[in-house]
VOGU-3710 file (C-alpha; in Angstrom, 3 decimals, decimal comma):
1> xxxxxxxxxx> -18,165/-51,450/78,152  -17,789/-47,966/79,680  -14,237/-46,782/80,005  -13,600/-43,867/82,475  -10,371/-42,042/81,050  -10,084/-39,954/84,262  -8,641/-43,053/85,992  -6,204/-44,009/83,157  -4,655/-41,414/81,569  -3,312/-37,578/83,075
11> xxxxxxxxxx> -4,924/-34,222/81,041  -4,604/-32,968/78,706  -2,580/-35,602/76,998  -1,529/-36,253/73,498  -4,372/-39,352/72,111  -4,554/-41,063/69,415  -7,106/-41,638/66,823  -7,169/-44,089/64,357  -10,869/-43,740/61,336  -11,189/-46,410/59,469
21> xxxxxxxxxx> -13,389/-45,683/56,392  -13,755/-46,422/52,665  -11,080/-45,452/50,602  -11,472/-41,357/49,435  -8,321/-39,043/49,030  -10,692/-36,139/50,892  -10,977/-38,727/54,357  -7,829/-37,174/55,658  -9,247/-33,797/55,422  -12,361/-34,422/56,866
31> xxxxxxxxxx> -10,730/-35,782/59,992  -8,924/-33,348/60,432  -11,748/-31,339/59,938  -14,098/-32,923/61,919  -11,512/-33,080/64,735  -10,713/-28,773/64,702  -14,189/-28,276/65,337  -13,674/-29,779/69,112  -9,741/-29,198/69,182  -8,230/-26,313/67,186
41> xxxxxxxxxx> -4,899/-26,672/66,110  -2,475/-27,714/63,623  -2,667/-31,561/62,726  -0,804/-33,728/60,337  -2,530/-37,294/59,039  -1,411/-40,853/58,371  -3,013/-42,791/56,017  -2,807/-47,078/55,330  -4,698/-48,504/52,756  -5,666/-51,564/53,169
51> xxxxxxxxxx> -4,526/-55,014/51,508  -7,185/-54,218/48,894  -7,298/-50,884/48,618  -11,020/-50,647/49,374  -10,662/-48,482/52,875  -7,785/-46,200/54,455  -7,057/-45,745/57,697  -6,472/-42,641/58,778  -4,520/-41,329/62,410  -4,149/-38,262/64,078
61> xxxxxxxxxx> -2,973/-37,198/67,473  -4,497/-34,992/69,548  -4,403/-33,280/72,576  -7,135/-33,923/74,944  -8,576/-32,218/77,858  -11,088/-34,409/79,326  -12,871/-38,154/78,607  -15,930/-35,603/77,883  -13,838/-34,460/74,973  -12,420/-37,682/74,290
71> xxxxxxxxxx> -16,205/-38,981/73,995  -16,810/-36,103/71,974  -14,473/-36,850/69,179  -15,061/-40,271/69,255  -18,818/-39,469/68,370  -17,780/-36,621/65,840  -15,310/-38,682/64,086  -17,936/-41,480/63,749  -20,345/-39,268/61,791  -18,112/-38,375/59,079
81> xxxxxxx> -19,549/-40,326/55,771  -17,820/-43,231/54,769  -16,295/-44,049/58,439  -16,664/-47,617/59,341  -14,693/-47,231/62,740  -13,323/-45,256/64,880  -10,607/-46,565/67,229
//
């Protein structure tokens, strides 16, 4: 299912990100690196483990300008290694 941003939300905006991956303590980093390479700026991470312990989840906020550059983090944060999801 496509989803076209432009009709839904107002840029740039503030959007959140939420990588779901296998538990690592250097996830949050890669997000965030990951993340500066399309939007440079300071971040700050959240992370959840799950019930297990076997995967974090990890969100960030950030400030959009476009669904192109939604898209485009949605893709980069995918191809981090270890990411299961990206929501």
């Amino acid at each position: 299912m496509k989803v076209n941003f432009d009709e839904l939300v107002e840029f740039p905006s503030v959007f959140p990100f939420k990588v779901m991956g296998l538990a690592d303590p250097k996830l949050p980093e890669r997000v965030v690196s990951a993340v500066q390479k399309h939007a440079p700026g300071d971040y700050t991470t959240t992370v959840r483990p799950s019930s297990k312990g076997n995967y974090h989840a990890v969100s960030i906020r950030v400030t959009v300008t476009s669904q192109t550059h939604i898209e485009a983090l949605y893709k980069a944060l995918g191809e981090i290694e270890g990411v299961k999801h990206v929501l």
